[in-house]
C-alpha positions as a printed NumPy array, in Angstrom:
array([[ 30.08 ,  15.246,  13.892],
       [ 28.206,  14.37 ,  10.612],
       [ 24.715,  16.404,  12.128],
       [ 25.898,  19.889,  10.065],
       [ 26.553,  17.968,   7.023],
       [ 23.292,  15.662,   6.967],
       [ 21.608,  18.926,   7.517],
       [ 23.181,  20.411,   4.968],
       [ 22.521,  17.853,   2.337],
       [ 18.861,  17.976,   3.468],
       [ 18.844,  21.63 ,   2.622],
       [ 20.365,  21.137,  -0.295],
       [ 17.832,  18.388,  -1.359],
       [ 14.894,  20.91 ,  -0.142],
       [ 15.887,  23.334,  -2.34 ],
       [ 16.205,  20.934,  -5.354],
       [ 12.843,  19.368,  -4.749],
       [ 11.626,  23.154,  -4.464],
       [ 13.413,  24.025,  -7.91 ],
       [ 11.685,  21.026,  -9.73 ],
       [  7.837,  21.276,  -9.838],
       [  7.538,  17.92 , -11.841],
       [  9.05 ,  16.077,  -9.335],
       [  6.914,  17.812,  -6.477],
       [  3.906,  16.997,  -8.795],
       [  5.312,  13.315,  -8.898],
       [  5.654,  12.908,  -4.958],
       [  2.258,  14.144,  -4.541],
       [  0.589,  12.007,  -6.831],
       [  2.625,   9.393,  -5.071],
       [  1.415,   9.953,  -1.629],
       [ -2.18 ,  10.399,  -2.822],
       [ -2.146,   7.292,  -4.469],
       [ -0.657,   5.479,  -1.633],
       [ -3.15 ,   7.199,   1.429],
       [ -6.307,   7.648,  -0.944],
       [ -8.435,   4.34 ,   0.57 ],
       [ -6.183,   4.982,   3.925],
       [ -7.463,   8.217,   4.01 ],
       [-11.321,   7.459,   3.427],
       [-10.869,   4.424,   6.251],
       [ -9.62 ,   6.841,   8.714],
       [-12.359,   9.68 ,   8.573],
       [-14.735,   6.623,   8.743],
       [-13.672,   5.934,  12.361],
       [-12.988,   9.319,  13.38 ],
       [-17.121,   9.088,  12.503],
       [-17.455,   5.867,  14.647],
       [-15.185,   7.643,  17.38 ],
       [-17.592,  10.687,  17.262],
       [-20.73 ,   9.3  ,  17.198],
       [-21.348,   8.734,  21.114],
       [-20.036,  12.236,  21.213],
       [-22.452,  13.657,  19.033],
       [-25.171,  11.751,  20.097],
       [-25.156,  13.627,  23.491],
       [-24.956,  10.813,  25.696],
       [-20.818,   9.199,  25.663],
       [-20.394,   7.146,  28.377],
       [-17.253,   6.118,  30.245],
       [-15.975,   3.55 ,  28.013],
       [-15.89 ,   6.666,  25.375],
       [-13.445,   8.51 ,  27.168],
       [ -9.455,   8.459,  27.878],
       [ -8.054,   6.598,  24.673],
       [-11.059,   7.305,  22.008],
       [-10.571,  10.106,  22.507],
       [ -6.808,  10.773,  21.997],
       [ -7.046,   8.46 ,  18.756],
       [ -9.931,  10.76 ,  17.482],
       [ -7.268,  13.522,  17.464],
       [ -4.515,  11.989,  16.999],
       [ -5.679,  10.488,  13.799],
       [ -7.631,  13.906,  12.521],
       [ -4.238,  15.529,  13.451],
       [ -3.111,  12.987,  10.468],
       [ -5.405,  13.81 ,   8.01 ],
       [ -4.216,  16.97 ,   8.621],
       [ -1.025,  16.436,   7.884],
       [ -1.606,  14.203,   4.79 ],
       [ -3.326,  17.684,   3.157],
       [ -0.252,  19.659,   4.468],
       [  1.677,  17.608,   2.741],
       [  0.202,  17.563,  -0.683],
       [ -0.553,  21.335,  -0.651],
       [  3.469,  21.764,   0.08 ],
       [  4.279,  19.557,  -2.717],
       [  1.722,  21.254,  -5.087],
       [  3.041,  23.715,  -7.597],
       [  0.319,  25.824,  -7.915],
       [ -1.007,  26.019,  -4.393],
       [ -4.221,  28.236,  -4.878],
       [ -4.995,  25.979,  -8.419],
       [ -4.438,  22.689,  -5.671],
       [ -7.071,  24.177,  -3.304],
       [ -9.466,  25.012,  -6.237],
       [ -9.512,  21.555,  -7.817],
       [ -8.924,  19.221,  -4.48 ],
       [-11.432,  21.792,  -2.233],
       [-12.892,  18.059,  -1.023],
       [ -9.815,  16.722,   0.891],
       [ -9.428,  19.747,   2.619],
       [-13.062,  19.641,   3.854],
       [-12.367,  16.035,   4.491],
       [ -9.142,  17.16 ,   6.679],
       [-11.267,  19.651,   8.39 ],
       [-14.308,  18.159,   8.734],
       [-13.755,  14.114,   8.845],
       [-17.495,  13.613,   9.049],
       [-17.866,  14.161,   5.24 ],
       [-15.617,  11.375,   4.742],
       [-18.866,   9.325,   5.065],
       [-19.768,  10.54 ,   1.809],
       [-16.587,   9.577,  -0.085],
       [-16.79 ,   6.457,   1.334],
       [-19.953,   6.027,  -0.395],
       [-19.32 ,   7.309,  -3.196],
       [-15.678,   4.853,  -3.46 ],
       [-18.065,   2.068,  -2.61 ],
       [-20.873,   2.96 ,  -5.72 ],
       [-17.585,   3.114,  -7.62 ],
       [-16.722,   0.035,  -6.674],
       [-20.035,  -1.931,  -7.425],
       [-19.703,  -0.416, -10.882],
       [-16.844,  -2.169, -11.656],
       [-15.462,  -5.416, -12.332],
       [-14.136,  -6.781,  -8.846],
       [-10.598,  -7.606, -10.543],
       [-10.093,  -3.982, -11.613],
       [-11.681,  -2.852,  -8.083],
       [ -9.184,  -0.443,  -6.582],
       [ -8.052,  -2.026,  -3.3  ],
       [ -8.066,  -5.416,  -5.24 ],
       [ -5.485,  -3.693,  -7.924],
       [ -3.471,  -2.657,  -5.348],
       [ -3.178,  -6.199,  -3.428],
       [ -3.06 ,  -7.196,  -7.231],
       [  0.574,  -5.126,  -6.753],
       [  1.48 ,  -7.295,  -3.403],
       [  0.985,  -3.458,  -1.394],
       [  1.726,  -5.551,   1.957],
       [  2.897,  -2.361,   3.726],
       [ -0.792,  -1.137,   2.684],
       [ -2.41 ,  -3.369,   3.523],
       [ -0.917,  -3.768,   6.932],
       [ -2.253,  -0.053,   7.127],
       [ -5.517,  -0.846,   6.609],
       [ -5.654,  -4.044,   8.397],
       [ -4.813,  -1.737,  11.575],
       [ -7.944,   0.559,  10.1  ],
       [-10.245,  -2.352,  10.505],
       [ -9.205,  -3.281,  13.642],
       [ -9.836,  -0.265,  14.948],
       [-13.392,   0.246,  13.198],
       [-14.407,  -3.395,  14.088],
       [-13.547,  -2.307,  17.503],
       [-15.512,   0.211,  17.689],
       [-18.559,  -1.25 ,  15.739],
       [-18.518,  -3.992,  18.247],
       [-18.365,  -1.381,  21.27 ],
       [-21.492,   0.765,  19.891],
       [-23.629,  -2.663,  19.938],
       [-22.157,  -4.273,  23.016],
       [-21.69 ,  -1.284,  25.386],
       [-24.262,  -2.105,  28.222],
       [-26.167,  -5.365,  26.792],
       [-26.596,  -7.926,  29.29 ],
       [-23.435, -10.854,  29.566],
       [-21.323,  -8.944,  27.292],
       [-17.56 ,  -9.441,  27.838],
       [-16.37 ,  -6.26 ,  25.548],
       [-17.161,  -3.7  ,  28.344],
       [-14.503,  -0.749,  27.037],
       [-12.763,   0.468,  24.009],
       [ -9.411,  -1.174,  25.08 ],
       [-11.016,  -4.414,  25.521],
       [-12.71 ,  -4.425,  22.231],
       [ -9.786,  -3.338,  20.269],
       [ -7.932,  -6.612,  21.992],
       [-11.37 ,  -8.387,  20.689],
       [-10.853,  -7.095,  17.548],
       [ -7.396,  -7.68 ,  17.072],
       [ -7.014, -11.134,  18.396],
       [ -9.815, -12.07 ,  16.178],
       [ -7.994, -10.874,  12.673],
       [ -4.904, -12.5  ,  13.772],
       [ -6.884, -15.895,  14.417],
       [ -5.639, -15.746,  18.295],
       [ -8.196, -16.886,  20.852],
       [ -9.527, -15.267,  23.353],
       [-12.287, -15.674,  26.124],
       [-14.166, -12.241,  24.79 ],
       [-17.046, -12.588,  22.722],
       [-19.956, -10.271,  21.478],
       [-23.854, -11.318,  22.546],
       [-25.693,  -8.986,  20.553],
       [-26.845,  -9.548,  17.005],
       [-25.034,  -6.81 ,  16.009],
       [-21.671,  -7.068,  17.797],
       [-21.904, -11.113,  16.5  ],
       [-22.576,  -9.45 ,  12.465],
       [-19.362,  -7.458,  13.293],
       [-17.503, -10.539,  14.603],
       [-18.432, -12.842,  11.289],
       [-17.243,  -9.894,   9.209],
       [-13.81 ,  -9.904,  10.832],
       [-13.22 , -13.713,  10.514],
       [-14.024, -13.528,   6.724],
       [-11.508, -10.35 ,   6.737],
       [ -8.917, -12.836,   9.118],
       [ -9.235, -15.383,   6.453],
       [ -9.224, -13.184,   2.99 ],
       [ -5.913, -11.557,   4.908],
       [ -3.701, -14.497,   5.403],
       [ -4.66 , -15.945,   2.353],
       [ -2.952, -13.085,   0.52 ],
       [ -0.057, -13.271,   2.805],
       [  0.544, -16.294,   2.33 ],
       [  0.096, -16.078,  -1.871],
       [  2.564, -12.932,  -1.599],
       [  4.78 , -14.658,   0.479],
       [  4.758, -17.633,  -2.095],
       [  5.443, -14.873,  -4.733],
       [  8.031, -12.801,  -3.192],
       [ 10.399, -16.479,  -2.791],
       [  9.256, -17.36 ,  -6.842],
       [  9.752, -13.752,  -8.109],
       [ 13.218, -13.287,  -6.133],
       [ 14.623, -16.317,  -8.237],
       [ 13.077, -14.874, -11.262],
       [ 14.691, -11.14 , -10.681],
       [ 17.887, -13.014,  -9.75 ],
       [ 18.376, -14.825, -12.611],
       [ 17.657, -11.813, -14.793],
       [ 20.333,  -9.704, -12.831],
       [ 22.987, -12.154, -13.394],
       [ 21.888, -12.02 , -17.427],
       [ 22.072,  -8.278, -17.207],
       [ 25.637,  -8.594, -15.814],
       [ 26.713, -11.016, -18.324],
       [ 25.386,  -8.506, -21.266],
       [ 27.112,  -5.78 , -19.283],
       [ 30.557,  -7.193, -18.842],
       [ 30.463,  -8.625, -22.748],
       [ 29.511,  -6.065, -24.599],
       [ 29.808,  -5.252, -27.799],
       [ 33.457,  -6.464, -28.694],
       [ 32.706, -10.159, -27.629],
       [ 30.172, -10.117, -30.248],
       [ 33.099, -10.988, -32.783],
       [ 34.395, -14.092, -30.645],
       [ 30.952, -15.568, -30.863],
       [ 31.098, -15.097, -34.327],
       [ 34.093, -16.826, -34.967],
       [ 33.107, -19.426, -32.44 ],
       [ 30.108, -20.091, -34.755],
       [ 31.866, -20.241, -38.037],
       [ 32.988, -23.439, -39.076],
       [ 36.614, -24.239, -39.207],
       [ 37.622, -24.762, -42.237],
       [ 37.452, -28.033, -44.455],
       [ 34.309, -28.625, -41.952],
       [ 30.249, -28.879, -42.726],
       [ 29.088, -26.943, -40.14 ],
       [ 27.029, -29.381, -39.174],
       [ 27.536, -29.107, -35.443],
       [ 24.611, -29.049, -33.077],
       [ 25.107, -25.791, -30.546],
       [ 23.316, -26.153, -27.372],
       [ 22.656, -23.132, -24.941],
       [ 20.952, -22.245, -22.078],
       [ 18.393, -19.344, -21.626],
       [ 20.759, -17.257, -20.386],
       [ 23.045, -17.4  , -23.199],
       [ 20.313, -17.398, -25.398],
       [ 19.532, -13.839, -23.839],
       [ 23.335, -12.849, -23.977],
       [ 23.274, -13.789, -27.956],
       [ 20.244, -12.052, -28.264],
       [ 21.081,  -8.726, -26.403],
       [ 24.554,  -8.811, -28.243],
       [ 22.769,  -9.173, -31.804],
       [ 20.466,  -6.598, -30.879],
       [ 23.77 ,  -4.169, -30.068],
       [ 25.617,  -4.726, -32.967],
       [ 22.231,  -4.568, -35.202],
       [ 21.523,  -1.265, -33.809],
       [ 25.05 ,  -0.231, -34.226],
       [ 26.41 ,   1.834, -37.542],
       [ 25.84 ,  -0.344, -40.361]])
């Protein structure tokens, strides 16, 4: 019953968005912001997925699911560019200054060189201000679930390239390594393990990645519990400003003045809170007509 009117309102909200070109401008920079190292981790293993491919010589193991997350995740990147260009005012002044990520969305192979490029930028700067460190800075978990995902899949396939047909190996497909891969950043156990020099490099990379993960979880966790008692307690002082007001501003001032015949000399305890009610209230009637 409610289907004509939700699609109504989402009209409605379409044409507004299409009516306001700051706001489209805003949403864009949003999802570029969000996708940008996403983005750059993605046409990396399209790259990885595409090298047997290119090489001339893919094997069994490359076939079946590589091959529908090759395209399914280039159909993405697709979509990520459709998205911004639809959100862009000016669409043919988009194309002319952000020519790069559509080259990236239609060739993912030149992703390679932003990646470079991100990383010299990188190695430039301090590690603290280093993008993907500001944005675990800002406790991005949904982000860096994301790209946790990204580097299971290009560990995956990193392993596969080295182990594929090497003598004892246990990772003998792309399904099996991504189970490698994954039960090794989660810190689960499991009875496959690389033998090459290579495929053991790429399995020491993902246990320092395991460890530097959980780590922040746990910190963020810790944070989240400390910061929700923080946020709480300034709610409840916003709601005590908001229900006094101005007007109770003369009841503390007759509650401070002494009575008469008395010194004053009265010690007046309050808590923080308080303190910040007082304060806000001072600030009102200070800012107030004099």
């Amino acid at each position: 019953m409610n289907a004509p009117k939700n699609v109504s309102e989402a009209k409605e909200a379409v044409q507004r968005l299409k009516q306001n070109p700051e706001r489209r401008e805003q949403l864009r920079r949003e999802v570029r912001d969000y996708l940008n190292l996403p983005v750059v981790l993605a046409a990396l293993l399209i790259v990885l997925l595409a090298y047997p491919w290119l090489s001339g010589h893919p094997s069994r193991v490359w076939r079946g699911a590589p091959v529908a997350v090759l395209f399914t995740i280039w159909a993405l990147l697709l979509l990520e560019f459709a998205v911004k260009f639809a959100l862009a005012p000016n669409k043919i002044a988009y194309v002319r200054r952000h020519w790069w990520g559509l080259l990236i969305a239609l060739v993912p192979v030149v992703g390679i060189v932003r990646l470079a490029i991100a990383i010299r930028q990188l190695a430039s700067q301090d590690s603290v201000a280093a993008p993907h460190l500001a944005i675990l800075r800002r406790r991005g978990l949904d982000k860096l679930a994301l790209i946790s995902v990204l580097v299971t899949f290009i560990g995956a396939t990193l392993a596969l390239l080295f182990e594929n047909g090497a003598h004892g190996t246990t990772i003998t497909s792309w399904g099996v390594a991504v189970y490698w891969s994954a039960a090794l950043i989660t810190t689960v156990a499991s009875q496959l393990y690389p033998v090459t020099p290579g495929g053991q490099a790429v399995s020491l990379a993902l246990m320092i990645y395991s460890v530097a993960f959980f780590t922040y979880l746990t910190s963020s966790l810790a944070s989240a519990l400390i910061g929700g008692d923080v946020q709480q307690a300034n709610a409840q002082t916003a709601q005590a400003v908001d229900r006094t007001g101005s007007p109770p501003a003369a009841g503390v001032a007759n509650e401070a003045r002494p009575a008469p015949g008395d010194d004053g000399a009265r010690d007046v305890r309050l808590t923080t809170a308080e303190l910040a009610v007082l304060r806000a209230i001072l600030e009102r009637a200070g800012a107030g007509p004099q």
